[in-house]
LOFI-751084 format. One line per field, with one value per residue (C-alpha): residue number from 1; x, y, z. Coordinates in steps of 0.05 Angstrom, whole numbers, always signed. Layout:
N
i	c(NUM|...);
c1	c(X|...);
c2	c(Y|...);
c3	c(Z|...);
***
This chain:
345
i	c(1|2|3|4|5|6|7|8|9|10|11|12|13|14|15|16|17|18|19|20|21|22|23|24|25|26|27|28|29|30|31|32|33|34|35|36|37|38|39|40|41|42|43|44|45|46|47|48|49|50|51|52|53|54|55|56|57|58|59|60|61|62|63|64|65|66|67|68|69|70|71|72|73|74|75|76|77|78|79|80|81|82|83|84|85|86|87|88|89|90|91|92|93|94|95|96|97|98|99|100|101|102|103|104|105|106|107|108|109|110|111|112|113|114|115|116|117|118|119|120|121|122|123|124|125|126|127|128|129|130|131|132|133|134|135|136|137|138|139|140|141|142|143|144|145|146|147|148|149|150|151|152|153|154|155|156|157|158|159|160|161|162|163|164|165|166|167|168|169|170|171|172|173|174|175|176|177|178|179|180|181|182|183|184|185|186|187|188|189|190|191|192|193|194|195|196|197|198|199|200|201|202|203|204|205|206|207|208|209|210|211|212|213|214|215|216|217|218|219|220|221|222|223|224|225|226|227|228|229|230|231|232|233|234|235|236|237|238|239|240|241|242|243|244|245|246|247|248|249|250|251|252|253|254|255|256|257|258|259|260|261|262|263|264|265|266|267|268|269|270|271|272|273|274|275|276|277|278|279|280|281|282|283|284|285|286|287|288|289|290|291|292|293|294|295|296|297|298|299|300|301|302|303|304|305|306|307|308|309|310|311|312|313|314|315|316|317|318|319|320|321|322|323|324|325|326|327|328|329|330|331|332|333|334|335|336|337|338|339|340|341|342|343|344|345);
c1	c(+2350|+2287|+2292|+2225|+2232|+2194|+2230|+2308|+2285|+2260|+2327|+2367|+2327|+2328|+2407|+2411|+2363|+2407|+2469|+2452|+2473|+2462|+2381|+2333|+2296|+2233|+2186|+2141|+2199|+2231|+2153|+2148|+2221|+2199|+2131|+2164|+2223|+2168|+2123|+2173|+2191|+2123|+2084|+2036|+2003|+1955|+1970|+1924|+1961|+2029|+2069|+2051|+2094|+2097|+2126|+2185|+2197|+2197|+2245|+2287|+2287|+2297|+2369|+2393|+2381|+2429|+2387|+2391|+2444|+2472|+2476|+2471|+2411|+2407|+2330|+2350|+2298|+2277|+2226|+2167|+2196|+2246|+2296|+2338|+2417|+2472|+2507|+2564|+2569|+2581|+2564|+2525|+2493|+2532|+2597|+2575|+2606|+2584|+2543|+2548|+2484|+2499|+2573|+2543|+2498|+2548|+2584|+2542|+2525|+2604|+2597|+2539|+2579|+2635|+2600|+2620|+2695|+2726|+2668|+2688|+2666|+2672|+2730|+2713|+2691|+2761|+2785|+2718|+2734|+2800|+2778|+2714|+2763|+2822|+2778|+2718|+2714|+2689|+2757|+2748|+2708|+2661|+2616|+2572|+2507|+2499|+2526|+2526|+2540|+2595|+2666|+2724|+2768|+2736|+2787|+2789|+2753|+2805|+2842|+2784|+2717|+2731|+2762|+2699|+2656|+2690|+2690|+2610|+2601|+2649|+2627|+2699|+2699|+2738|+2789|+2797|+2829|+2778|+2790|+2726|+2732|+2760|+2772|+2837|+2835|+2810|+2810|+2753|+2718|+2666|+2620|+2606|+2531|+2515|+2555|+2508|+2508|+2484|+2507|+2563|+2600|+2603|+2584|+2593|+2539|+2560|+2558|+2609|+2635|+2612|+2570|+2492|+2462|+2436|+2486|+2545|+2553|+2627|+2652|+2691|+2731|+2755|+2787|+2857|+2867|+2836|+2851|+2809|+2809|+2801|+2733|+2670|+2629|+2551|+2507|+2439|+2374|+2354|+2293|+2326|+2310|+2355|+2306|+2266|+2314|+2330|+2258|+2252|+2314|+2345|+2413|+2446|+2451|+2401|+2392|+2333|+2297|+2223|+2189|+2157|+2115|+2156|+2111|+2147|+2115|+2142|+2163|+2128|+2191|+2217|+2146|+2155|+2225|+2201|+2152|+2180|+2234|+2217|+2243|+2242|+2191|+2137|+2131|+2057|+2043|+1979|+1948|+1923|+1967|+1957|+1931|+2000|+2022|+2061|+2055|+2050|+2097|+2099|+2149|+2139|+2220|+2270|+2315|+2392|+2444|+2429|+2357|+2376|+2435|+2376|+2336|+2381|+2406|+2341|+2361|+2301|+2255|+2229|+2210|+2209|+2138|+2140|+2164|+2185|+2259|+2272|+2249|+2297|+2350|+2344|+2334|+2398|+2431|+2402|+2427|+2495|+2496|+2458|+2511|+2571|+2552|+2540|+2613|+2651|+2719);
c2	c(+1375|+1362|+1386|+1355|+1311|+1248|+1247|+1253|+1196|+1153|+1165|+1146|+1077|+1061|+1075|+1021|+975|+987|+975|+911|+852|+805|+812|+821|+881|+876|+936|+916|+897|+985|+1003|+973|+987|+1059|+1069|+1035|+1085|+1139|+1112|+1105|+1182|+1212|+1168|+1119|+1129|+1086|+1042|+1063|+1133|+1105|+1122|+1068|+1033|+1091|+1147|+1098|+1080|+1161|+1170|+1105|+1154|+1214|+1178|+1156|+1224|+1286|+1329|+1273|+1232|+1196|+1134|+1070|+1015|+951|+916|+844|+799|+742|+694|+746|+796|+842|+855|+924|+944|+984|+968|+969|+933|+983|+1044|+1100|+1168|+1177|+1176|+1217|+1287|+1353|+1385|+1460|+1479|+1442|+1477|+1547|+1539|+1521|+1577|+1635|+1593|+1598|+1677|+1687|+1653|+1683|+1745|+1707|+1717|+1736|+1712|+1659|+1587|+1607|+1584|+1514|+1552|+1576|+1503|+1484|+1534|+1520|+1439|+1458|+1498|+1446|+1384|+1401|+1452|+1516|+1547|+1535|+1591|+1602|+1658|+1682|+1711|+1734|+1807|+1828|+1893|+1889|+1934|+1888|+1945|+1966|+1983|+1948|+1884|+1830|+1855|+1872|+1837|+1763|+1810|+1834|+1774|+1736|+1786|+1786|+1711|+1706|+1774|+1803|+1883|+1911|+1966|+2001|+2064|+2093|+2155|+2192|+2234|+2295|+2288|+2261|+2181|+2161|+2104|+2073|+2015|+1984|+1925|+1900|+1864|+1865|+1873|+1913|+1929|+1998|+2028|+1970|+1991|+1948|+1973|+1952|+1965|+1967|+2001|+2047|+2045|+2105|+2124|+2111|+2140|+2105|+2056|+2066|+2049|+2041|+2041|+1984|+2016|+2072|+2026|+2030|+1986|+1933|+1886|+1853|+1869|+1832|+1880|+1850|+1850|+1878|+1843|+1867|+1846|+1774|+1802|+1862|+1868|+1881|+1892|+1937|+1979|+1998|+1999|+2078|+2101|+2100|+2067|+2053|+2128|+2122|+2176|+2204|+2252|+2228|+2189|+2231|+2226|+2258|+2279|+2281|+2296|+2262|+2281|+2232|+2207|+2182|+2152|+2079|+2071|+2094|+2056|+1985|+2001|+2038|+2089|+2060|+1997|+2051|+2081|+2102|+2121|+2160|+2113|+2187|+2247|+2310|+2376|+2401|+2329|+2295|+2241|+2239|+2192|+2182|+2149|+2143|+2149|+2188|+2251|+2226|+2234|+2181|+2200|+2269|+2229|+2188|+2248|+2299|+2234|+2253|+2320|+2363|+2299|+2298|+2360|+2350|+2375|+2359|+2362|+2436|+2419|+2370|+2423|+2472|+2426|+2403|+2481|+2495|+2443|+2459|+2537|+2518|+2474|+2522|+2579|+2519|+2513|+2590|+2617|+2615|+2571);
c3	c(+1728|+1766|+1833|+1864|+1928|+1909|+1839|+1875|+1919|+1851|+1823|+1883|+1883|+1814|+1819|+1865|+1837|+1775|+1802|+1838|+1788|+1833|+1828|+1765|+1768|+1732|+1719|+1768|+1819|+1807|+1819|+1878|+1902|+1897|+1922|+1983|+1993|+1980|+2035|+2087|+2065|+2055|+2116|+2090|+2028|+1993|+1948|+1892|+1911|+1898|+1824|+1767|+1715|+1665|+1719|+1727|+1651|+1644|+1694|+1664|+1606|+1643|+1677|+1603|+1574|+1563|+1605|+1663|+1687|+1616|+1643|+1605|+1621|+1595|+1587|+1581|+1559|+1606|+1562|+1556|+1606|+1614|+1667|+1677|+1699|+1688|+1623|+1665|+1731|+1800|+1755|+1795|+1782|+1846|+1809|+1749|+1743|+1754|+1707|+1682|+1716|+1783|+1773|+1768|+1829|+1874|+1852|+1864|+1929|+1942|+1932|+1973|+2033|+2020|+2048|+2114|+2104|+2170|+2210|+2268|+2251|+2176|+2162|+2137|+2073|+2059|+2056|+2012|+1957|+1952|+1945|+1895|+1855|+1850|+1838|+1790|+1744|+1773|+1764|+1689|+1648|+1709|+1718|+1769|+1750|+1818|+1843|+1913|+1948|+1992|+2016|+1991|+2023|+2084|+2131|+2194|+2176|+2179|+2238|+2287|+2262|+2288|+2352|+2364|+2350|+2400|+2452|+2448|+2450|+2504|+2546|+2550|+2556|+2515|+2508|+2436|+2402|+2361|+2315|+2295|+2233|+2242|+2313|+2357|+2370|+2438|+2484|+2495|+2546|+2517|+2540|+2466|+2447|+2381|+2307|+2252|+2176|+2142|+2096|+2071|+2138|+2205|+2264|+2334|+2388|+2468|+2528|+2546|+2613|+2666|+2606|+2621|+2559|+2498|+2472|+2427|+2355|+2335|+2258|+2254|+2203|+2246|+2296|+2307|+2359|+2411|+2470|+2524|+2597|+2654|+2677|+2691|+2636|+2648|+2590|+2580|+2601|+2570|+2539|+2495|+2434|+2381|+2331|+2369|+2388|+2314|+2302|+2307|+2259|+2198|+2203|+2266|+2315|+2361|+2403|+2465|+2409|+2403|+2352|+2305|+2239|+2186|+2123|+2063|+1992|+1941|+1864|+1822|+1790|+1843|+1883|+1847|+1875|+1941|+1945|+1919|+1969|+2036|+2063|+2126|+2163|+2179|+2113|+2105|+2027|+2007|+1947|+1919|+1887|+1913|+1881|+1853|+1826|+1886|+1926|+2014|+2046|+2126|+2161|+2245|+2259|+2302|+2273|+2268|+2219|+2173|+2163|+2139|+2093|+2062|+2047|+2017|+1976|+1942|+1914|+1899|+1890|+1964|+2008|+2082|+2103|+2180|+2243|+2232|+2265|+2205|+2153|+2179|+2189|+2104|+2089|+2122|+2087|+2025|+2035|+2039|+1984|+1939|+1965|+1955|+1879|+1868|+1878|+1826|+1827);
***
């Protein structure tokens, strides 16, 4: 179904035109019906600019057909003219029912916003599903042709995510129990700002208070336990930047090591994934291969945990070059691995 502007608006007019019994709509009476709609729409437009008799006999077509709206239009001669209406007096393209492809878009749209779930001031949409899926047909034989990545059955979500969102909004500190891996939970005060995605886990960003380094990310998912306090909440300076502060990493740790460029060369099996999807914002890609076959990649980033994760997710495919630190930190890694897979079990 067309999806242009100028043609919805023709429709809409022409249903009512249709639909009015009480007046005879001649072809010249639904042209000029709808250049007026579409000038009061569009601003003014000339006249000689305006549509002409055969664009609204095509979309008098276009409303009767199968691929339209199937509706049923009388022309009702009037000496040597004709006339047009409904066959059936107060009918409406308004009341017509939804079709298959109008179903299917509003149910991939109902999938992407169900990504939402859990999020304060979503949940109207709980009460629209349940309404789309007991009064049309998307319950019946629908599919989505739509996939998205997302953690079903990450932990911690639909106790402590709304929590946490309202806590920011409303600048409450906060008090939680978080328990790292492999360490002892631990209390924690935390002046929450900001809720961030990597990886398909949550993260919340905040101060921690008496604690005047860089700020803290939280897993969400290794919460235990929360409550407000009645502290006074410090928020941060008006013009901080969210963005910019993850600017310089991978992921979400961001820590006081400098920015450095870190040169990686690249296996050329692996240069067209890299380079349809970055590495990271300030990948820099050399358009030539090198001598022995590979390909230079640059990236202008911090060293943290997820930016060595990233990398040795790349096997043997991508050799850290530069800054020395990093190279020793992936051989290291790649010495215990290699000395992991060499004993026998």
């Amino acid at each position: 179904m067309p999806t242009n502007k100028n043609a919805v608006i023709r429709y809409q007019v022409l249903d009512r035109c249709l639909s009015n019994w009480t007046r005879r709509f001649y072809i010249e009476d639904l042209v000029e019906s709808c250049n007026e709609a579409l000038c009061q729409y569009n601003g003014d437009t000339k006249k000689e600019d305006g549509i002409k008799k055969r664009q609204v006999q095509e979309d008098l077509k276009f409303l009767e057909s199968e691929e339209g709206y199937r509706m049923d239009i009388d022309a009702i001669r009037n000496g040597h003219r004709v006339y047009y209406r409904y066959h059936y007096r107060g009918d409406s393209i308004k009341d017509q029912p939804i079709n298959q492809e109008e179903l299917d878009l509003i149910h991939d749209a109902l999938l992407l916003m169900k990504r939402f779930k859990g999020v304060p001031h979503f949940d109207w949409m709980d009460d629209v599903e349940r309404r789309l899926y007991t009064t049309s047909q998307l319950g019946e034989n629908s599919k989505s042709v739509i996939t998205f990545q997302s953690n079903l059955y990450l932990k911690g979500m639909d106790t402590y995510f709304r929590p946490l969102f309202d806590a920011i909004v409303n600048k409450r500190v906060i008090e939680i129990v978080y328990h790292p891996f492999g360490r002892d939970p631990r209390t924690i005060t935390i002046h929450p700002y900001h809720l961030k995605q990597y990886n398909n886990r949550w993260f919340l960003i905040g101060k921690q208070t008496d604690y005047d380094k860089q700020l803290a990310n939280i897993a969400i998912d290794r919460i235990e336990g929360l409550k407000e306090t009645s502290k006074s909440y410090e928020p941060l300076d008006d013009d901080f930047d969210f963005e910019e502060y993850f600017g310089d990493v991978v992921g979400v740790s961001v820590n006081d090591t400098p920015v450095e460029n870190v040169v990686l060369y690249v296996n050329d099996s692996v240069i067209g994934y890299i380079i349809t999807k970055p590495l990271h914002e300030s990948q820099c890609f050399m358009a030539n291969k090198m001598e022995d076959g590979r390909w230079k990649i640059t990236l202008k980033v911090k060293d943290n945990y997820e930016l060595k994760s990233l990398l040795r997710s790349f096997g043997e495919q991508i050799e850290v070059m530069s800054p020395a630190s990093l190279r020793q930190e992936m051989k290291e890694s790649a010495d215990l691995m290699s000395k992991m897979y060499a004993e026998d079990k």
